[in-house]
Each structure stands twice: as C-alpha cells, then as structure tokens.
C-alpha positions as CSV (number, residue, x, y, z in Angstrom):
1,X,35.4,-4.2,-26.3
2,X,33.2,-7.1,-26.7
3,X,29.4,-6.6,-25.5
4,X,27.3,-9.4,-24.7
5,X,24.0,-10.2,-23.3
6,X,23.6,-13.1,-20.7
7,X,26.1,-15.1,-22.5
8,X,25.3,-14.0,-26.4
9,X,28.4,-11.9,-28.5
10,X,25.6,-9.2,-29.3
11,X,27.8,-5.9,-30.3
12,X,31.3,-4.0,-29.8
13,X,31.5,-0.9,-27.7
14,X,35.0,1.4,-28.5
15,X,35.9,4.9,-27.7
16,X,37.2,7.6,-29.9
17,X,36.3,10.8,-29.6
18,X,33.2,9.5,-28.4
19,X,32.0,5.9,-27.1
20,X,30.2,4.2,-29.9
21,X,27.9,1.0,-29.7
22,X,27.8,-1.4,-33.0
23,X,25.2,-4.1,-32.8
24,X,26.6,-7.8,-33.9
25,X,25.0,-8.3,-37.7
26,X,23.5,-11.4,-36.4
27,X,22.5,-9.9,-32.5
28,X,19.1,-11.0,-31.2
29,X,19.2,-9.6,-28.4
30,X,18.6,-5.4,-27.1
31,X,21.1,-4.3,-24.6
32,X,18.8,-1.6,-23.5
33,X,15.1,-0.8,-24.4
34,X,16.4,2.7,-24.8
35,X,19.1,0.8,-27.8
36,X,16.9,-0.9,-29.9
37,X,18.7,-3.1,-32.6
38,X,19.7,-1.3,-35.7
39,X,22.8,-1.2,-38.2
40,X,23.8,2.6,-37.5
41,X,26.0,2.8,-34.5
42,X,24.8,4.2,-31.0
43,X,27.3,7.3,-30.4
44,X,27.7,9.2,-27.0
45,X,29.4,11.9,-26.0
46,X,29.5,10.2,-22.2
47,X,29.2,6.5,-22.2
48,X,26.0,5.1,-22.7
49,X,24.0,5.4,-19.9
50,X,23.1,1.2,-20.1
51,X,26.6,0.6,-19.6
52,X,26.8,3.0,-17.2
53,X,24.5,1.5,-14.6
54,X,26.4,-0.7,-13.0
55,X,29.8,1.3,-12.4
56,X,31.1,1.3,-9.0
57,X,30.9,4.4,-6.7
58,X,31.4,5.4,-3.8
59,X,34.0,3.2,-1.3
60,X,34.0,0.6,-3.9
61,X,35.1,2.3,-6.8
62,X,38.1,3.4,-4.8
63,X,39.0,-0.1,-3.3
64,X,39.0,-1.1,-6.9
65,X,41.2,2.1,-7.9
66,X,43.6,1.2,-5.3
67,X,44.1,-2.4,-6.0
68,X,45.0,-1.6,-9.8
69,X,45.2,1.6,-11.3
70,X,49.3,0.6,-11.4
71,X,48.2,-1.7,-13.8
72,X,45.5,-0.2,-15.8
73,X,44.4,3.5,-16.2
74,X,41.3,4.1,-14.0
75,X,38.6,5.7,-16.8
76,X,35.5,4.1,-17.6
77,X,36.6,2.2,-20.3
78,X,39.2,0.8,-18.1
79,X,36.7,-0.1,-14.9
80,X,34.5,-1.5,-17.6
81,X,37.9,-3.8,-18.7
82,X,38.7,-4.7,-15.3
83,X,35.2,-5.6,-14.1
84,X,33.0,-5.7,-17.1
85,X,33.4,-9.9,-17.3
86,X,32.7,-10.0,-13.9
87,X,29.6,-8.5,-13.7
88,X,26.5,-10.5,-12.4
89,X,24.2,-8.8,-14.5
90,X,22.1,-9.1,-18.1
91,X,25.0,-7.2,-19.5
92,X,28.7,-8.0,-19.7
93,X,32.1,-7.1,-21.3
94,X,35.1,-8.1,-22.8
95,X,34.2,-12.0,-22.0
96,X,32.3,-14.5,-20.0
97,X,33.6,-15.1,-16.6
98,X,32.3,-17.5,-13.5
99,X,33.4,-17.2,-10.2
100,X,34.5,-20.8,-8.9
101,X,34.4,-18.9,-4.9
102,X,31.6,-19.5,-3.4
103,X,30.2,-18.5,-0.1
104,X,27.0,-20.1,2.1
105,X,24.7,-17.6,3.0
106,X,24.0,-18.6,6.4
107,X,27.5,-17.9,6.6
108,X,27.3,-14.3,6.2
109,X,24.1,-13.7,7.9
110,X,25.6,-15.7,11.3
111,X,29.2,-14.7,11.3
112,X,30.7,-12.9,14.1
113,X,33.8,-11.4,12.8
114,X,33.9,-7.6,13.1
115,X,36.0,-7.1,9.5
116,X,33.9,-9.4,7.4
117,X,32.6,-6.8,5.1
118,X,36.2,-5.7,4.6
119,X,37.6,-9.0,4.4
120,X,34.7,-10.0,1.8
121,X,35.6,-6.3,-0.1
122,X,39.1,-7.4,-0.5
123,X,38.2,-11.1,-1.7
124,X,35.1,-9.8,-4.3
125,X,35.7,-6.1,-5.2
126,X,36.3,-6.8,-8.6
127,X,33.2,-9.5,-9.3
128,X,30.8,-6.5,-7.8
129,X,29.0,-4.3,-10.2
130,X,26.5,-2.5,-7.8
131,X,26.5,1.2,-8.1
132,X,25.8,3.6,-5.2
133,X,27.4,5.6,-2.3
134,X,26.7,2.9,0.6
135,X,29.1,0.4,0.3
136,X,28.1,-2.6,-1.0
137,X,29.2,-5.6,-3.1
138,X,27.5,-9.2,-4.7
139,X,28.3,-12.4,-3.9
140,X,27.6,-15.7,-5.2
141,X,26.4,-17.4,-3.1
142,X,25.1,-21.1,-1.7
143,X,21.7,-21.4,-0.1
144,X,22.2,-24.0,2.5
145,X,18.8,-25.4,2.5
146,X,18.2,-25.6,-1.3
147,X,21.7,-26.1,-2.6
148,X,21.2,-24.0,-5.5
149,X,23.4,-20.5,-7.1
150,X,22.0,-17.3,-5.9
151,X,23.2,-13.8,-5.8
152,X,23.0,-11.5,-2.8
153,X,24.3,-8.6,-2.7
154,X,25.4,-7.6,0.9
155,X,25.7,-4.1,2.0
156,X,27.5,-2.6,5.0
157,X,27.7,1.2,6.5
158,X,30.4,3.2,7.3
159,X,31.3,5.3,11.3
160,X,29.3,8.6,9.7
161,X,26.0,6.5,9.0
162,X,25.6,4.3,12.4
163,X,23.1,1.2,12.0
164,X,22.4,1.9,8.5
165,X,22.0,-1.6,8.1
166,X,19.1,-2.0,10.6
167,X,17.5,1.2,9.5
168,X,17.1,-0.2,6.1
169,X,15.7,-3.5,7.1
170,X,12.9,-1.9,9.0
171,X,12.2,0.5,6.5
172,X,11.9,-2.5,4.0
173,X,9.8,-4.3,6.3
174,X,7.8,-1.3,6.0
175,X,7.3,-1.4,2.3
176,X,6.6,-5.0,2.9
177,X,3.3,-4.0,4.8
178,X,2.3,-1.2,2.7
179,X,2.2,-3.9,0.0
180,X,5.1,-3.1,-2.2
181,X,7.0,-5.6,-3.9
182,X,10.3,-6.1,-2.6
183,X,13.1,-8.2,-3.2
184,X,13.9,-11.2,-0.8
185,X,16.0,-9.1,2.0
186,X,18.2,-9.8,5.4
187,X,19.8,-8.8,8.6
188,X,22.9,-10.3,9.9
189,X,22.8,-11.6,13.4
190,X,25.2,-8.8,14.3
191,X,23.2,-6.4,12.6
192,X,26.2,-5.2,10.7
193,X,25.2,-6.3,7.0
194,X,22.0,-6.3,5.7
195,X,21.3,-8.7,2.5
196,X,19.4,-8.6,-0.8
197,X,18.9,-11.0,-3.2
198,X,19.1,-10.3,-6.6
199,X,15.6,-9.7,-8.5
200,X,16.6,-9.7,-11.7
201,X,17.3,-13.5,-12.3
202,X,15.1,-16.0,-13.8
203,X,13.9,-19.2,-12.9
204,X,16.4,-21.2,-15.4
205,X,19.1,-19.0,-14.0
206,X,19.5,-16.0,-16.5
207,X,19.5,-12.4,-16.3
208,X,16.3,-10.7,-16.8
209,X,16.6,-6.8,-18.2
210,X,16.7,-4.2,-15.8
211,X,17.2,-0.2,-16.6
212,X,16.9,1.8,-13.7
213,X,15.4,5.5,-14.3
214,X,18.8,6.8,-15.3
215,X,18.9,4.8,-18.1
216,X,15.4,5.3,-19.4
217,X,15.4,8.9,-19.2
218,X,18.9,8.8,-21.0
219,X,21.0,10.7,-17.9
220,X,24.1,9.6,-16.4
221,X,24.9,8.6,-13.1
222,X,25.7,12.2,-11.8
223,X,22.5,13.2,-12.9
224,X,20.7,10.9,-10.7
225,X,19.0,13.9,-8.5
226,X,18.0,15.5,-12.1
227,X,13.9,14.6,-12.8
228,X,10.8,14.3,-11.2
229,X,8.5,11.5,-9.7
230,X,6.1,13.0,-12.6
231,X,8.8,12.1,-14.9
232,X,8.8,8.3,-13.7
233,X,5.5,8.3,-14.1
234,X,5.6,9.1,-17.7
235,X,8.5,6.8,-18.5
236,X,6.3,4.2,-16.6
237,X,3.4,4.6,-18.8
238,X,5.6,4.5,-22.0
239,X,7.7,1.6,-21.2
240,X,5.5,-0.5,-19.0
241,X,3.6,-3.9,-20.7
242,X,-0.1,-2.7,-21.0
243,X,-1.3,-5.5,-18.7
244,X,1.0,-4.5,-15.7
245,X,0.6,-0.2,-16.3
246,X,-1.9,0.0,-13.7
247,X,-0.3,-1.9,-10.3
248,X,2.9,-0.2,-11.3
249,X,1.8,3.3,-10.9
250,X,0.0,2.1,-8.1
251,X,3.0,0.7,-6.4
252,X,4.8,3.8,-7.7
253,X,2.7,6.2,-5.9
254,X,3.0,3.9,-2.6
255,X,6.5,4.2,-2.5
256,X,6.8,7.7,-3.0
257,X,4.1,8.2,-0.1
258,X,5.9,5.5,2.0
259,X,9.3,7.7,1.3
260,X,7.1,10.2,2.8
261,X,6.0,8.6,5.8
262,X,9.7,7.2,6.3
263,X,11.4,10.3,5.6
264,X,14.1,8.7,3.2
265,X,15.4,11.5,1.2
266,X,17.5,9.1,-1.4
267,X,14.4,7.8,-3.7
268,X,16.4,9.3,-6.4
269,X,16.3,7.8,-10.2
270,X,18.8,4.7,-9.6
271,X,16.3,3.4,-7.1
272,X,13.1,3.1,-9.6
273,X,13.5,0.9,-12.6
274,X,11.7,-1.8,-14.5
275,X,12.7,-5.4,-15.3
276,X,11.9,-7.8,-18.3
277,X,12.4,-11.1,-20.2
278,X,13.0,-9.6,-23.9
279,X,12.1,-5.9,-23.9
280,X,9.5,-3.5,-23.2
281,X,6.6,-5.6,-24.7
282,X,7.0,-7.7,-21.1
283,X,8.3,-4.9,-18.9
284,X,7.0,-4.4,-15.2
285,X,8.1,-1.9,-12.3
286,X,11.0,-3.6,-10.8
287,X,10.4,-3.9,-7.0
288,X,11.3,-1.6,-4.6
289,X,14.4,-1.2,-2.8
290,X,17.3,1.0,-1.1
291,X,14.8,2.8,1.0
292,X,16.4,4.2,4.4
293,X,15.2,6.8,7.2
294,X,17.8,9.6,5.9
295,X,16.9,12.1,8.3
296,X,18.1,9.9,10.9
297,X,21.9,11.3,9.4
298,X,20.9,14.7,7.9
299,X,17.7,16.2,10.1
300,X,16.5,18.7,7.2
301,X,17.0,16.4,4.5
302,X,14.5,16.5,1.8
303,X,13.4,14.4,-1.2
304,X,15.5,13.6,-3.7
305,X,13.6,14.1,-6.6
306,X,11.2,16.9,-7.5
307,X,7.6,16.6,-7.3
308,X,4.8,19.6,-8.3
309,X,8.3,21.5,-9.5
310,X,10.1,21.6,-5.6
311,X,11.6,19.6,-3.5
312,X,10.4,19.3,0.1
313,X,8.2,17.4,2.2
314,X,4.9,18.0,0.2
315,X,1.1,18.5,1.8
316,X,-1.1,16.1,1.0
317,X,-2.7,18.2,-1.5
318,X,0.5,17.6,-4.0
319,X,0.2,14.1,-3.0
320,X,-4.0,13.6,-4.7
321,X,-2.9,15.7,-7.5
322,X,-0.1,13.4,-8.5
323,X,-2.1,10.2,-7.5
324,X,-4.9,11.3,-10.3
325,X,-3.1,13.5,-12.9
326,X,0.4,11.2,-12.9
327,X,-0.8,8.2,-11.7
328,X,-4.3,7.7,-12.7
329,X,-5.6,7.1,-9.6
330,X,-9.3,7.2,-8.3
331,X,-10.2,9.1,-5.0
332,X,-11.1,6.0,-3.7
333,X,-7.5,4.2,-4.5
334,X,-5.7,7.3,-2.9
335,X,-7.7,6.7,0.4
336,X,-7.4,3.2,0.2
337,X,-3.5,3.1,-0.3
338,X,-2.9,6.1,2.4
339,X,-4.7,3.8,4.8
340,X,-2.7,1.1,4.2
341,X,0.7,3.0,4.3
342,X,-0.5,4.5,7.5
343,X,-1.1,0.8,8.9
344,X,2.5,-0.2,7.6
345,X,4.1,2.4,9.5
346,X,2.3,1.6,12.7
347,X,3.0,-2.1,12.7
348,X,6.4,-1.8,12.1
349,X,6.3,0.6,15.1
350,X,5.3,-2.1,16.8
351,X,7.7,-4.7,15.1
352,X,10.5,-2.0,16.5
353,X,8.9,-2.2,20.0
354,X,9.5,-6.0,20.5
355,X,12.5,-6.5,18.6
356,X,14.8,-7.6,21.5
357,X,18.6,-6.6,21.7
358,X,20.8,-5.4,25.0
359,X,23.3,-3.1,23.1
360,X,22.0,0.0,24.3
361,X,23.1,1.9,21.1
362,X,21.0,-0.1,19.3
363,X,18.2,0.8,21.5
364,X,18.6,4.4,21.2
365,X,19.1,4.4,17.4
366,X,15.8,2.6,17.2
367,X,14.0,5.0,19.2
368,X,15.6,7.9,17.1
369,X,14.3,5.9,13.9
370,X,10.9,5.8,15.4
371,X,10.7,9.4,16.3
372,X,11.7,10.1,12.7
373,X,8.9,8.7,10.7
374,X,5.8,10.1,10.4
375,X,1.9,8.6,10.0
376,X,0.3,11.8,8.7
377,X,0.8,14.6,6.5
C-alpha cells in the first residue's frame, strides 16, 4: 500500500508476518519523528503506531464495518484501504483523494434537524479519520464569511452521556481562560454537536505533523491508559524545539491542573501531542483539546494517566513536585498558574450562570456540571 505525505509518494507499507514500512529511495519527507528516513525497513509486530493514529473507534468504526465488511475484510490493513485516501490528515494511503461535497458551516452550527449527526455519519463515515470513543467525524467544510476550505470535525454524544456536547464546550472555554491554547471550537444552536476546527493545517492549506503521545512513546491505541503525565513530560523535553520547551511544559502542567479542577478523567495519551512543519527541529505542544467533566457520567472516576506512580485525584503536594522536578517550574510559576486556573474556573462559573436556555434538562445538567468541578485542592 502506497504511503504518502500531504500529497508526496514517500514509502510502501505491506503486511506479512509483520507490517513493514519501506521509505521511497527519493522520500523527503518523515512520516513520523519516531520514523526517521533510512533504507532499512521499519518492521512491527502491530502496525506502526503513526499509522495507527487515526483509525476509527468506537461508533464510527462500526458504521464503517457495517457499510462494507461484505466487500472487504474488516482488519487494519483493510480500514486503512478503505479510508486511508480519505483521510484529512499529513498522512495518507493507497492514493490522493478530494472530496467534491461540501457543507457551510453555519449550516451545521444552525440546523434544527434532530438526525443530523446520523444523517452526516451516513454521508461522511468513510472521509473521517478521527480516533476516539465519542462519536465523531470531519467535514470539509465552507466558511460562509471567508469563502475558504476548512476542516471541522464535529462530534455528537450518545443517550448514556447526556449533553456531552455542552459539557465540553464549557470545559474548553475553561482552558480558554486558564490560558491554554486551544483550537477554534463550537456549539450548535441546539446544543447537540459541538465543533472543532482542525489545528493541524497550514496557512497555504497543507497538513502540518502531528503525533499524539501514543505515537511518540511507541504504544498502540489500546495502550492509551498505559504511561504517566511524567512520561509526557519527558517525551516533551526530548521532542519539543528548544525555543518552545518552556511554555509547553508550562501549558502541560496547566492542563493537567485544569483536568484537576474540571474533574475530566479521559486526559489520557491520545489527547496530548505535538505538531510541526518538518520534524522535531520545529516541534511545539499541540493545543489542547477533548477535555470533558467525566464525573458528571461516572461519579468516582479518576485520572486517566498515572502521576507520582497512582492514579487518583492527587493533593497538591504531588502537584509542586511535578511542576519543579517534571516540568521545571519555579515556586513562583506554580502559584502564579494555580491562581489563574482557579480564576478560569470561577468565570466560567459565572459564564454557566447567565448562559440562557428554557429546556429544563439543560438547566439541571448545568448545575450538575457546576457542582462537579472543583477550585481547590
């Protein structure tokens, strides 16, 4: 199977016993900082965990099953077949394909239907190469004001997780005030879907590198529970451009204290990563997303990753030792950014408070949300 990079033939990917990776003689390009480029082949006994990345889970992976595993078998090779040309990402397979559909965002954001997710499922399952439980898929789509190509993805919830969609959005908005970077992000006027735009895409239009924690720490998908925020913090200073080192394990210890304050148990290693133009000589901490209240769902939920060697909601003693021995952090930063994360959380309190809607579920799941976050250790 053919393996290119944005739109360059860069190497072949096959499986035998094992999947092996062959570099194109005259490739430029990496597929992974992980894969540098070299004339012995890249062999796996699971595929590579690059190519990996952006299999479907979840819902979507069995829509997809469903709609052809008459016609071809259902392994990753054959997912990879199926959607590999499809994929909006740095890396692609088999060939080059562009969508001609195309869908206005406002569109999505103002529709009324009740079965637009499902209707847009059916329409773009195949183009959507967005791992992860929650069901979600991308869209091309057109920006009515500016008239140009962006990708979204849009994401939906299912009868088990009411107003997931709304819970995220807050919880992003709380990031927002804490400082983090996040990607450009919506909420429908139903409040059904909430929207992301892609982050990984350049001014001229091509795909920057992104490798989420998975891939950098060479685990599969399964394994994304495996590791430690200490261990991102070592892959960060590794990989990470000099010049950027510092506001990313900044922004990394943020984000772990905002999972805190939030109570989102799912900041496992799909949800940290790093994006960059050639390869790790550019690389920065991609920003932040996929953050949700998850004890709203599961009241003893805990963190998803291990920190000081366990897994639970940590004093704040484990929270200064990992700001200065993993993160390089001063006392002073430490106060400075629980302050700030501690402000976040109390504006969007406030932002909860005067955001206006009759449905009276809504009302109560917001309240719930509220009485689930925290603003101190």
């Amino acid at each position: 199977m053919k393996v290119f990079v944005n739109t360059s033939h860069t190497g072949e990917l096959v499986k035998e016993n094992k999947y092996i990776f062959n570099y194109d003689a005259k490739a430029k390009d990496i597929v992974s900082i992980t894969m540098p480029i070299r004339n012995e082949s890249w062999t796996s006994g699971k595929l590579h965990p690059i190519f990996e990345m952006n299999m479907p889970e979840g819902v979507l992976k069995e829509v997809i099953k469903n709609h052809f595993s008459k016609i071809e078998k259902m392994d990753d090779m054959g997912l990879l077949k199926l959607i590999g040309p499809y994929m909006l990402g740095r890396v692609k397979f088999g060939k080059i394909e562009t969508p001609a559909e195309k869908l206005h965002l406002n569109d999505i954001l103002t529709s009324e239907k009740e079965n637009l997710f499902e209707e847009l499922m059916d329409r773009f399952a195949i183009r959507s190469g967005v791992s992860g439980v929650q069901p979600k898929l991308l869209l091309t789509t057109q920006n009515k004001t500016t008239m140009c190509f962006e990708h979204y993805i849009v994401k939906s919830w299912q009868k088990e997780y009411p107003q997931l969609s709304i819970n995220e959005f807050f919880c992003m908005r709380a990031l927002q005030h804490a400082g983090i970077e996040t990607p450009e992000f919506y909420l429908s006027d139903n409040l059904s879907l909430f929207v992301m735009k892609r982050f990984d895409i350049n001014k001229d239009g091509k795909y920057l590198g992104f490798e989420d924690m998975c891939v950098l720490t060479g685990r599969g998908t399964d394994d994304k529970y495996e590791g430690s925020y200490e261990e991102i913090a070592r892959v960060l200073k590794d990989v990470i451009a000099p010049m950027y080192r510092k506001i990313a394990l900044k922004s990394l210890f943020t984000a772990v204290l905002m999972n805190h304050f939030l109570r989102n148990g799912d900041g496992h290693l799909k949800n940290y990563g790093i994006v960059y133009e050639k390869d790790y000589q550019d690389a920065k901490l991609a920003p932040i997303y996929d953050v949700i209240t998850t004890t709203c769902y599961i009241k003893n939920d805990i963190p998803a990753l291990k920190m000081s060697d366990a897994k639970l909601w940590w004093k704040e003693k484990t929270y200064k030792t990992f700001a200065k021995l993993s993160c390089g952090l001063t006392n002073k930063e430490y106060d400075q950014i629980v302050s700030k994360c501690k402000e976040a959380i109390t504006i969007t309190k406030e932002e909860i408070k005067n955001f206006k809607h009759q449905d009276q579920e809504v009302k109560e799941f917001l309240n719930h949300l509220v009485a689930c976050w925290h603003d101190g250790f």
